[in-house]
C-alpha positions as CSV (number, residue, x, y, z in Angstrom):
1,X,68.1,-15.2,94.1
2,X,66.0,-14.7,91.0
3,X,65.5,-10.6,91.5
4,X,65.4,-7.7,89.2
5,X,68.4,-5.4,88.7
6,X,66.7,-1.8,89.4
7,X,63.6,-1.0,91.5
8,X,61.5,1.8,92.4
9,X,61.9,1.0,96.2
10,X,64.1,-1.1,98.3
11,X,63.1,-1.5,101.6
12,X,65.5,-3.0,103.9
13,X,63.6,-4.5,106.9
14,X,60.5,-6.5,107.3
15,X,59.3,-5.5,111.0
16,X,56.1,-4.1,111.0
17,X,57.2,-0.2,110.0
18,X,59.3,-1.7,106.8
19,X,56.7,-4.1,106.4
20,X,54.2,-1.0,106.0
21,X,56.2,1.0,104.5
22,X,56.9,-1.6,101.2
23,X,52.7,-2.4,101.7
24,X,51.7,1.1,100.9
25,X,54.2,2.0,98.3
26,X,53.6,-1.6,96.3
27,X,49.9,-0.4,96.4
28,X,50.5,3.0,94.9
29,X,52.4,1.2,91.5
30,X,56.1,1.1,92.7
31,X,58.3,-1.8,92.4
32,X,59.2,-2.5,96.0
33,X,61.7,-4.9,96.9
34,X,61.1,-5.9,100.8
35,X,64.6,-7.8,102.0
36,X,64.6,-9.1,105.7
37,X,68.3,-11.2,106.9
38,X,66.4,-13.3,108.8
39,X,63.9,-16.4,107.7
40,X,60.9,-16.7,109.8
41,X,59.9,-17.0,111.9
42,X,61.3,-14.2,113.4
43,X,61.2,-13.3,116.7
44,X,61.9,-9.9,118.0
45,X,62.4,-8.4,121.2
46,X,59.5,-6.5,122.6
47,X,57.0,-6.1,124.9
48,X,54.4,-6.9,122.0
49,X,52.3,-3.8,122.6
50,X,50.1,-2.1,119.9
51,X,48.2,1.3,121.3
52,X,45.5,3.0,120.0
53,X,47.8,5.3,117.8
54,X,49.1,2.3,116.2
55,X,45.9,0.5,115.7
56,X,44.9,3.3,114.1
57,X,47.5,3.6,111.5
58,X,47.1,-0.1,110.4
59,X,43.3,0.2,110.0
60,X,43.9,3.6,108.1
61,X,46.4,1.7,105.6
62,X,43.4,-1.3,104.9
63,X,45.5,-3.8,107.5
64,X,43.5,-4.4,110.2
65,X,43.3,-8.0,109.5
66,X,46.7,-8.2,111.0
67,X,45.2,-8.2,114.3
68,X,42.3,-10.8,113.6
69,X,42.0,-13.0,116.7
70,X,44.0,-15.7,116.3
71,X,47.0,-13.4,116.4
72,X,46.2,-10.8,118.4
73,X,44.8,-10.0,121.9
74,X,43.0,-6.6,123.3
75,X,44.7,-4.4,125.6
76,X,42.5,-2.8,128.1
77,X,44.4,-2.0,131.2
78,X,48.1,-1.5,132.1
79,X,48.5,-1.6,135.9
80,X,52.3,-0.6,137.2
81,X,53.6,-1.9,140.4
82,X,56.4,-0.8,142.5
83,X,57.2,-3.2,145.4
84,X,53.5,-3.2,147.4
85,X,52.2,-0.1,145.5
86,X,49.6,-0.5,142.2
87,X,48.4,2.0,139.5
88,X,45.8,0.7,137.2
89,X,45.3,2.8,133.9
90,X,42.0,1.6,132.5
91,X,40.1,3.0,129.2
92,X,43.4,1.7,127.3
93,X,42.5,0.4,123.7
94,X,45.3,-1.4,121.8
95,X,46.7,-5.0,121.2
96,X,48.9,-7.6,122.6
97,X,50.4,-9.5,119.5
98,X,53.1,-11.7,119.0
99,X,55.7,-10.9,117.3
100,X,56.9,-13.8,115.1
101,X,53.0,-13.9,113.5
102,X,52.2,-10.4,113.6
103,X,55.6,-9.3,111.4
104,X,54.7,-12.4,109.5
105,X,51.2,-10.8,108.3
106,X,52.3,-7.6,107.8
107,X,55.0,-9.0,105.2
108,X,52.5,-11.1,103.4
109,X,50.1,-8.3,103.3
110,X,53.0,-6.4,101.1
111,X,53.4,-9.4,98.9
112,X,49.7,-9.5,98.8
113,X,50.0,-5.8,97.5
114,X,52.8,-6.5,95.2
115,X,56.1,-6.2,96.6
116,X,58.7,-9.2,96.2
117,X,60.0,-10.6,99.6
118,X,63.2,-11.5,100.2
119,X,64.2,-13.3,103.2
120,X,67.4,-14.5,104.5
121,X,69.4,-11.7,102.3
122,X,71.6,-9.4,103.9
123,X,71.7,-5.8,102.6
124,X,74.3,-3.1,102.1
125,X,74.0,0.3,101.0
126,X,77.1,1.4,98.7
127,X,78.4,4.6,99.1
128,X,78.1,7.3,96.2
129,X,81.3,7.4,94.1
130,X,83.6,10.4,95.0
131,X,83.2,13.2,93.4
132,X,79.2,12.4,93.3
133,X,77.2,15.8,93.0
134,X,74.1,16.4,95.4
135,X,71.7,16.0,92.6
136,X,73.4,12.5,91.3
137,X,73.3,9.6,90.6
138,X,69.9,8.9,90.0
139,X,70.2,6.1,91.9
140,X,71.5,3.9,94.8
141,X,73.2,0.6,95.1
142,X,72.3,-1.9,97.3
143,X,74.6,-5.2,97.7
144,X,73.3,-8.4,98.7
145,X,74.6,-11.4,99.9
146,X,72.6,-15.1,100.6
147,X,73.4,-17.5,102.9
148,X,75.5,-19.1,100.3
149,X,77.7,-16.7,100.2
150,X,76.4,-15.6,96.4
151,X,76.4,-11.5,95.7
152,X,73.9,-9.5,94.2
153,X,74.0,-5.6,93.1
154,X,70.6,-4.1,92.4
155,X,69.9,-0.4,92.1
156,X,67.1,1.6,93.3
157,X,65.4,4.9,93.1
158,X,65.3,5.5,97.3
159,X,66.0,3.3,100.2
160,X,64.0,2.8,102.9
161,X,65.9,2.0,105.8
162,X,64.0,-0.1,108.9
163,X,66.3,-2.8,109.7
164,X,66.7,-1.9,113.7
165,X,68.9,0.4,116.2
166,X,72.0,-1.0,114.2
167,X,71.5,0.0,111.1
168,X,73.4,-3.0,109.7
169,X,72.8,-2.0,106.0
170,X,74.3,1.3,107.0
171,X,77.6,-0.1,108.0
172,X,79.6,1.4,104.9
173,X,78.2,4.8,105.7
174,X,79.8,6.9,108.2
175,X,77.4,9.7,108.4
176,X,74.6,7.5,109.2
177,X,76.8,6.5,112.5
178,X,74.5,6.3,115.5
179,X,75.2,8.6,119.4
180,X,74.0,6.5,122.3
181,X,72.2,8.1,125.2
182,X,74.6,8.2,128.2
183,X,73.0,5.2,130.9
184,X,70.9,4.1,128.2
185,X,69.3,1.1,129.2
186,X,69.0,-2.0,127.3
187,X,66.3,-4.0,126.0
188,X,65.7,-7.5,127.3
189,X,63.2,-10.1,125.9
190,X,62.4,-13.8,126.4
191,X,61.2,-16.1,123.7
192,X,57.6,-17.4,124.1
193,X,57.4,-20.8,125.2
194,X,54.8,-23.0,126.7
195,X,57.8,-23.9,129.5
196,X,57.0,-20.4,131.2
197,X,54.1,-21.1,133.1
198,X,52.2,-18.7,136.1
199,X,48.7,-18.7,137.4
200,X,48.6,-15.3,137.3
201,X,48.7,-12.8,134.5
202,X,44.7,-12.3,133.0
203,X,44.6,-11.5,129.7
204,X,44.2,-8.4,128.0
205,X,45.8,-6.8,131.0
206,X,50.2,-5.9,130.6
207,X,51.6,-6.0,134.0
208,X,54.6,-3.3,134.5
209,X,57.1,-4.3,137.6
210,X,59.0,-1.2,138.1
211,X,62.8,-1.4,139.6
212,X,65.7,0.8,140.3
213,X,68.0,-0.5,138.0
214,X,65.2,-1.5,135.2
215,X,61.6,-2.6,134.4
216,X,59.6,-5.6,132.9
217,X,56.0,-5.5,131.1
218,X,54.1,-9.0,131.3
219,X,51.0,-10.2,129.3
220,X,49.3,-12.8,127.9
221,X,49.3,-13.8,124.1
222,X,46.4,-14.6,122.2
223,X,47.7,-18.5,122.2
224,X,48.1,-18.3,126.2
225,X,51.7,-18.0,126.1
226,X,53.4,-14.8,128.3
227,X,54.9,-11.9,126.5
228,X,58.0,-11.3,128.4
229,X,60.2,-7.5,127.9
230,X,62.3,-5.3,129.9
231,X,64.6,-2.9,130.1
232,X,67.8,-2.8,131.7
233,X,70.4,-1.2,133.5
234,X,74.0,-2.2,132.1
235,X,75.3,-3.4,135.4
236,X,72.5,-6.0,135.1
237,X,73.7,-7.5,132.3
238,X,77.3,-7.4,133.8
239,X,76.6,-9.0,136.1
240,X,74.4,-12.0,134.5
241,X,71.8,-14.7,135.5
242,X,69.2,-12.3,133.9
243,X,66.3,-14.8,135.0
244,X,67.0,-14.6,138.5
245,X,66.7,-10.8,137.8
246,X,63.4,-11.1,136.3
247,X,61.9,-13.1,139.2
248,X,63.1,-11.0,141.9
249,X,61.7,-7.7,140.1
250,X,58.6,-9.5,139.9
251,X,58.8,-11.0,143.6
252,X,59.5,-7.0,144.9
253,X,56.7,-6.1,143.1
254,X,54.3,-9.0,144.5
255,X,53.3,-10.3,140.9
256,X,52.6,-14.1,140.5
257,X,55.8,-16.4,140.1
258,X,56.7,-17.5,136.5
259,X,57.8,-20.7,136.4
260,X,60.5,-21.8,133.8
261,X,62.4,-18.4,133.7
262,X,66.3,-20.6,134.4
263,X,65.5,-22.5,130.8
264,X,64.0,-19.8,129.2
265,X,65.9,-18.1,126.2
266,X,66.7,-14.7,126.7
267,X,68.1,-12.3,124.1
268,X,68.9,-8.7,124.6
269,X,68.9,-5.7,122.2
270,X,71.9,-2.8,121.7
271,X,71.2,0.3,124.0
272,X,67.8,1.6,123.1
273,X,68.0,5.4,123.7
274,X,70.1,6.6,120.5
275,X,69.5,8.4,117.6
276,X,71.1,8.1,113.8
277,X,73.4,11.4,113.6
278,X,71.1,11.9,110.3
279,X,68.0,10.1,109.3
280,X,67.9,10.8,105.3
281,X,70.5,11.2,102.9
282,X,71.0,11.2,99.2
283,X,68.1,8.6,98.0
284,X,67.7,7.1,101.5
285,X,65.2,7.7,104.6
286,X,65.3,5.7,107.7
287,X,62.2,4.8,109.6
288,X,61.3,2.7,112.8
289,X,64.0,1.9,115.2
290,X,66.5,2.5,112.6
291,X,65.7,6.5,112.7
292,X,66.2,7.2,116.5
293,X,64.6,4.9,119.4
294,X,64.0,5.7,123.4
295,X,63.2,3.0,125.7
296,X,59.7,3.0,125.5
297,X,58.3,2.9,129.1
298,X,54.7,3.5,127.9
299,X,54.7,0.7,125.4
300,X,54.8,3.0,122.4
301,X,57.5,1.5,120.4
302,X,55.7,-0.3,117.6
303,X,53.2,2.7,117.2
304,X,56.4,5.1,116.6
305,X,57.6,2.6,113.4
306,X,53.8,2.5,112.1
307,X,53.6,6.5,112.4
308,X,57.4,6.9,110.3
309,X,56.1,4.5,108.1
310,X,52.5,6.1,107.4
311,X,54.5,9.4,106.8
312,X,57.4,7.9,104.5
313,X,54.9,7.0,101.5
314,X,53.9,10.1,99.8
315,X,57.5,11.1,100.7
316,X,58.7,8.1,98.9
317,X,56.5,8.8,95.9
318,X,58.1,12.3,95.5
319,X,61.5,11.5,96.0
320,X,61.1,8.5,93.2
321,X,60.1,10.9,90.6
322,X,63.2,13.5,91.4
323,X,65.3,13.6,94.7
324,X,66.1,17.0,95.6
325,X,68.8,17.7,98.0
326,X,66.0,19.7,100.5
327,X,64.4,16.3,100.9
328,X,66.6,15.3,103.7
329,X,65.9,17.8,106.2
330,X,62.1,17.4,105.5
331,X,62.1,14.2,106.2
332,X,63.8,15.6,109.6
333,X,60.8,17.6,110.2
334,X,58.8,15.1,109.4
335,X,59.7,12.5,111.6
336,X,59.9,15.0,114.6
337,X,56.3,16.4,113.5
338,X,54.9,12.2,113.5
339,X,57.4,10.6,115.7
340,X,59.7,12.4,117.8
341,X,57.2,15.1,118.9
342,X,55.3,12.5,120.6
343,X,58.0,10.8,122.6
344,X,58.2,13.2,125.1
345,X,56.0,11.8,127.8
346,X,58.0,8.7,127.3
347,X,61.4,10.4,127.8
348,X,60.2,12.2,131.3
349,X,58.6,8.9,132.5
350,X,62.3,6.7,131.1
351,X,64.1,9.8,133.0
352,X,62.9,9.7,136.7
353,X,62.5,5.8,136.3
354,X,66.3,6.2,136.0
355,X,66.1,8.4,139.6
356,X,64.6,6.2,142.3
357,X,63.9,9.4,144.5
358,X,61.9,10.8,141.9
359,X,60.5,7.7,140.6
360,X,59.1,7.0,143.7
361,X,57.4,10.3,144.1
362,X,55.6,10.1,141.1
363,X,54.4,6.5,141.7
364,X,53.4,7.7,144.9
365,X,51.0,10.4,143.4
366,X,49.7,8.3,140.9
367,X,49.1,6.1,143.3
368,X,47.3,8.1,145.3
369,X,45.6,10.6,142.3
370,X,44.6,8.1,139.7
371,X,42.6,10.5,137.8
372,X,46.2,12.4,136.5
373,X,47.1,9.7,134.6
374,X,43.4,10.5,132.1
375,X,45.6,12.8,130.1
376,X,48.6,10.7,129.8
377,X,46.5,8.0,128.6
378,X,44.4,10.0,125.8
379,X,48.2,11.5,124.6
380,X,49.5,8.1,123.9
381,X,46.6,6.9,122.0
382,X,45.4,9.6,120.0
383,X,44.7,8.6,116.2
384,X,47.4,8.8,113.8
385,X,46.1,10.7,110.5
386,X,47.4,8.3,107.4
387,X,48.0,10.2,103.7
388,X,45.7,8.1,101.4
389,X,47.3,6.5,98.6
390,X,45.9,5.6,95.9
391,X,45.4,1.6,94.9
C-alpha cells in the first residue's frame, strides 16, 4: 500500500455518505484519503431507494451523473399493501439504483476530485495516549491492515467515520459504543440476480408488503433485475428459511410470485434502530449509518447519509485548521438539525408497524383517505440545502 503518512482527511467508508463526504472535501484542497474493507463490487443491503431530498443533495454537490440511466431508474409511486388492502402514493420523485454501481460512481467521482481510494484496507482508529489534553494531539492515528496481513499507521487531521451501524474502525473506542433500540428489527436483503424472476413488478414503481412481524420493498433495477429489502422481526430470523418468509409476505399481500427466492443469497444487517452513544469526539465525526440509523420504513436511508454528509464539509474544513473541544457537540446539533429532525415521520410509521392493531388502523385510513398521505409525501422529499464549497 503505497500511501502517504499524514493527511488532511481520512474517511473511512466508501458508501455513498463517505463517498460524498471525501468528494466534497478533495474538491475544496484537502488531502482525503477514502478507505473501504471491501473490493468491489460491493453490494450492500438496501432497498436501493433515493428520494427527492437525496437527489437533491447529489445534484447540489455537481454529482448528478451518478444517476445517469444506465445506473439508475425513476421512482414515481410507492403503493403499500397489507394482505388485500392498497395505498398508492403518487407525485414521488426519486431513484431506484443499485447499489454495487451506484457506490461505485460515487467513489470514482472522489478520485475524480482528488481523493486516493483505498479498497480492501481495513481501518482502526487509535485511541489518544493517556494523559492526552482536550486540545491535543493535533492529530489522530489510524491503523491499517491489507489482506496480506501488512500494517500501516497514518495520521490525520479529522476522521470521518461512515463505515456502517458497526462502526468497525471504532472497535478500540469505548465511548463510541453503540445502544440498540429494544425489538429493533433487522435488515434483510437479497443479492440481485437474473435467477429471481416475476411477471409482475413495473418499473419505476417500489412495491411495500406490510406484515406483522416485518416488511419488504420490491422494485425493478435499471438492468431489469428486482431490488429485494426488508425488515425483520428477530424471531424471523430465529427461526430461518428467510425465503419462504419473503414469499408468504408477498402471497398475504397478493403481489406477483418471485420465482428463485430458495437459491437466492440472502444477507442480513445488525439491528437497525441504534444510535452511537456519541457521534464526534476529539478529531473524529461520524456520518451515515455509522452516526445513528432507524429502520427506514419510508425509504429514506440513503437520503439521511447524503444530508450528514452535505453538512460534515465546512465542518471538516474548520475543524482541519484547529479542533476545538466545542466541536463535538455542534456536530450533535448538527446532525439532529439535517438528520435526526427529519426522521420522525419514520419512527411513528416503524412504531405502529411494530403494533398490528394500530398498524391496521392507519392502513385502513390511508386506505380509505388517500389525500392524508400529500403531506407525508412533500416532508420526505423536501430539498436538502448543500454549503457550497469552493473548487
Amino acid at each position: 500500500m503505497n500511501a502517504p503518512v499524514h493527511w488532511n482527511v481520512v474517511v473511512i467508508g466508501a458508501g455513498p455518505s463517505g463517498s460524498v463526504a471525501a468528494y466534497q472535501l478533495a474538491r475544496a484542497g484537502l488531502r482525503v484519503a477514502l478507505i473501504e474493507r471491501t473490493v468491489g463490487p460491493r453490494y450492500k443491503v438496501c432497498g436501493g431507494c433515493l428520494n427527492e431530498r437525496g437527489l437533491s443533495v447529489l445534484q447540489q454537490c455537481g454529482l448528478g451523473d451518478a444517476l445517469r440511466d444506465e445506473l439508475a431508474t425513476p421512482l414515481r409511486q410507492i403503493v403499500f399493501h397489507r394482505d388485500a388492502r392498497q395505498v398508492a402514493i403518487n407525485g414521488q420523485v426519486g431513484a431506484i439504483v443499485n447499489r454495487a454501481t451506484f457506490d461505485a460512481a460515487l467513489a470514482a467521482a472522489a478520485v475524480r476530485a482528488g481523493a486516493q481510494f483505498f479498497a480492501g484496507v481495513k481501518a482502526s482508529v487509535e485511541p489518544l495516549a493517556a494523559g492526552t489534553t482536550v486540545r491535543e494531539p493535533a492529530t489522530r492515528t489510524v491503523s491499517l491492515t491489507q489482506a496480506d496481513g501488512t500494517l500501516k499507521e497514518i495520521t490525520t487531521e479529522l476522521v470521518v467515520v461512515a463505515d456502517g451501524l458497526g462502526r468497525p474502525s471504532l472497535q478500540r473506542l469505548a465511548e463510541f459504543d453503540g445502544v440498540t433500540a429494544a425489538n429493533s428489527r433487522l435488515g434483510l436483503g437479497v443479492t440481485p440476480s437474473e435467477t429471481l424472476v416475476s411477471s409482475g413488478y413495473e418499473p419505476a414503481t417500489l412495491s411495500m408488503a406490510l406484515a406483522d412481524d416485518g416488511y419488504l420493498g420490491v422494485a425493478r433495477l435499471a438492468d431489469g433485475r428486482l431490488c429485494i429489502g426488508a425488515a425483520i422481526d428477530a424471531a424471523v430470523a430465529r427461526r430461518g428459511a428467510l425465503d419462504r418468509w419473503i414469499s408468504d409476505t408477498i402471497a398475504r399481500c397478493e403481489l406477483p410470485a418471485i420465482d428463485g427466492l430458495s437459491m437466492a443469497s440472502i444477507r442480513g444487517t445488525r439491528p437497525l434502530t441504534q444510535r452511537p452513544a456519541r457521534t464526534a469526539g476529539h478529531r473524529i465525526v461520524l456520518i451515515g449509518d455509522a452516526a445513528g440509523y432507524t429502520e427506514p420504513i419510508t425509504g429514506e436511508g440513503m437520503a439521511w447519509g447524503l444530508a450528514a454528509a452535505a453538512a460534515v464539509a465546512p465542518f471538516a474544513l474548520k475543524a482541519c485548521r484547529e479542533w476545538r473541544p466545542e466541536f463535538a457537540a455542534a456536530w450533535e446539533r448538527t446532525l439532529r438539525r439535517d438528520v435526526y429532525g427529519g426522521q420522525y415521520v419514520n419512527r411513528l410509521l416503524a412504531a405502529a408497524l411494530r403494533r398490528p392493531r394500530y398498524a391496521r388502523r392507519v392502513f385502513a385510513a390511508a386506505a380509505a383517505l388517500p389525500s392524508l398521505t400529500a403531506p407525508i409525501v412533500r416532508r420526505l422529499n423536501r430539498p436538502q440545502a448543500v454549503a457550497r464549497i469552493a473548487a
